[in-house]
C-alpha positions as CSV (number, residue, x, y, z in Angstrom):
1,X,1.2,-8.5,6.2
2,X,-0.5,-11.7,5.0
3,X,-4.2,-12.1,3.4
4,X,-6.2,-12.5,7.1
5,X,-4.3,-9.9,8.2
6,X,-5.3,-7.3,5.4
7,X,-8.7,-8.7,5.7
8,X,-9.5,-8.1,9.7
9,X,-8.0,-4.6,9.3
10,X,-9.3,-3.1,6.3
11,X,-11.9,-5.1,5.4
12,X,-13.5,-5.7,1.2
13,X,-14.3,-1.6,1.6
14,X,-11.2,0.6,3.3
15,X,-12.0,3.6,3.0
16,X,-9.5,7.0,3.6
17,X,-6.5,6.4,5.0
18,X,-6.9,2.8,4.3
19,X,-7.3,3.0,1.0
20,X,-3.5,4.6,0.8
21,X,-2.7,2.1,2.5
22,X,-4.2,-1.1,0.4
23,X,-2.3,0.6,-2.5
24,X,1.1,0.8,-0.5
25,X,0.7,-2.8,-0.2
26,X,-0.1,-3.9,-3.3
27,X,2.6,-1.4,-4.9
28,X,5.3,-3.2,-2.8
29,X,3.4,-7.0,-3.2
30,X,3.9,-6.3,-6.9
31,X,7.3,-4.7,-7.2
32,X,8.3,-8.5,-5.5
33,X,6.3,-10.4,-7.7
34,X,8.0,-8.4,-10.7
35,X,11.1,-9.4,-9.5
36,X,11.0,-12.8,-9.6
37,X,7.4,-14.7,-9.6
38,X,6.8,-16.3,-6.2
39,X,8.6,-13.4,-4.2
40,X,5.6,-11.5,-3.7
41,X,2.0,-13.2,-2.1
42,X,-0.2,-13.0,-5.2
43,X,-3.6,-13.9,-2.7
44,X,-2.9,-11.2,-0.9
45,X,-2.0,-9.2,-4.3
46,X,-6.0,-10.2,-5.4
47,X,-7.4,-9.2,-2.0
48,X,-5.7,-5.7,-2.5
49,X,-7.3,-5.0,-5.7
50,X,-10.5,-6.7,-4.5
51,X,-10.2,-3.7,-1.7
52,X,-9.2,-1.1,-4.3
53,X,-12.2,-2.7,-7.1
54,X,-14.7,-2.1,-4.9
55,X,-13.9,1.5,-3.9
56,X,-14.3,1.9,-7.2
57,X,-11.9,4.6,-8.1
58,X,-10.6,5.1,-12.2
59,X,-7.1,5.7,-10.6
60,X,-6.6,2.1,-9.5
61,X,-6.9,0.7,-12.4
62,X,-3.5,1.3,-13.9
63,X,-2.3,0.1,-10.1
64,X,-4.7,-3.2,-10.5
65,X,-3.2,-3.6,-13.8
66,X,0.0,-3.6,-13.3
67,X,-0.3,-6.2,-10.0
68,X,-2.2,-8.3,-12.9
69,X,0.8,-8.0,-15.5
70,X,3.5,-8.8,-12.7
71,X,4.1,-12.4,-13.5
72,X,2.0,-15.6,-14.5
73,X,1.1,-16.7,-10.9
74,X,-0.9,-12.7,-10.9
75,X,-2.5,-13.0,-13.8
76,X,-3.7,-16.0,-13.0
77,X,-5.1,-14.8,-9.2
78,X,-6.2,-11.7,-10.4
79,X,-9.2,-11.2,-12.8
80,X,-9.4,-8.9,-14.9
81,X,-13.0,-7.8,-13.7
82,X,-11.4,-6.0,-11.0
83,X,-9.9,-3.3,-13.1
84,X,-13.9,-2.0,-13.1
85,X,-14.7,-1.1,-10.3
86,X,-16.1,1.9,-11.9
87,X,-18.4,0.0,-14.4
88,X,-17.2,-1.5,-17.6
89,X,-17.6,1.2,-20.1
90,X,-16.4,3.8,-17.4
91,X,-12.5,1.8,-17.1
92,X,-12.7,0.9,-21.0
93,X,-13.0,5.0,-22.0
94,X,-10.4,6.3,-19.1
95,X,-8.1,3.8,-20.4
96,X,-8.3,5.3,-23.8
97,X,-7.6,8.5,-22.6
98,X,-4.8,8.3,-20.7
99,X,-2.9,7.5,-24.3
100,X,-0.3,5.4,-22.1
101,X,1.4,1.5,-23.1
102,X,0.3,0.4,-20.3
103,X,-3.6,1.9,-20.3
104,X,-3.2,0.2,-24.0
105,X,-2.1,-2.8,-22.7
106,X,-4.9,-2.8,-20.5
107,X,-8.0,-2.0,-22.6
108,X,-6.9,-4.4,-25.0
109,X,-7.1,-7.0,-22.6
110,X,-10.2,-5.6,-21.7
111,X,-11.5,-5.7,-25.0
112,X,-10.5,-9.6,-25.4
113,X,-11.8,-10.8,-22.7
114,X,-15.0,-8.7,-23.2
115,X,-14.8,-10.3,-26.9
116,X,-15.1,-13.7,-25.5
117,X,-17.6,-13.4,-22.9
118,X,-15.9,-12.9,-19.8
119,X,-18.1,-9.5,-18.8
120,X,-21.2,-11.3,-19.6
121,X,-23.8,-10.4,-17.2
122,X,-21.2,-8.2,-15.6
123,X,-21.7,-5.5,-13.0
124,X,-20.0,-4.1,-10.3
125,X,-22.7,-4.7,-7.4
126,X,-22.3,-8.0,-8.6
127,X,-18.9,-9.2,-8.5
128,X,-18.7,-7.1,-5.5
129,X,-21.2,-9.6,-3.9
130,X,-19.0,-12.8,-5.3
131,X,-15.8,-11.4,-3.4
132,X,-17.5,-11.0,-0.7
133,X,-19.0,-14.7,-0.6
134,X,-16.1,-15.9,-1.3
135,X,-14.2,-13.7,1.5
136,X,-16.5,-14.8,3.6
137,X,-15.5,-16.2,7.0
């Protein structure tokens, strides 16, 4: 499945069944892209957590994480924004409770990025609105 593909069957908001399916994807996109950067499609990687961010569920964000940590080329593609789909504060307190290296490894990031300005004027209703601009036909 490429990008257009995930887009004209899911849509920015999948919902049920769909959404196990968004996750399938992006679990296998970046299992690829772990491997060896370039072997998995990193747009359709950013669509996927684009999908998951704006169902806004706390147990994506390790998943959106991890897609974001796969190589260079995903880090790059996919902001970090979209591990909070559940609001800022919401993601940054899960994180420190799931006492994990790889929730640590994300909150910290969080907390950088947050340091130098990249949540300012954040919210969710917002960035939901720029994927969806720029998802636009």
């Amino acid at each position: 499945m490429d990008e257009d593909k995930s887009l004209n069957r899911y849509g920015l908001h999948p919902v049920g069944a769909h959404l196990a399916e968004v996750r399938d994807l992006l679990t296998v996109q970046t299992r690829l892209e772990k491997r060896a950067q370039g072997d998995g499609d990193t747009e359709l990687m950013k669509l996927c957590c684009v999908q998951l961010y704006n169902a806004g569920r706390l147990e994506d964000v390790l998943l959106i994480w991890k897609a974001k940590s796969a190589s260079m080329d995903a880090a790059c593609s996919i902001d970090i924004q979209l591990l909070c789909g559940s609001g800022l504060a919401t993601t940054k307190t899960y994180l420190s409770s799931l006492r994990l290296p790889e929730a640590e490894a994300a909150l910290q990031r969080l907390l950088l990025c947050e340091s130098a300005g990249d949540f300012e004027d954040f919210s969710v209703a917002g960035h939901s609105r720029f994927y969806a601009t720029y998802y636009a036909p």
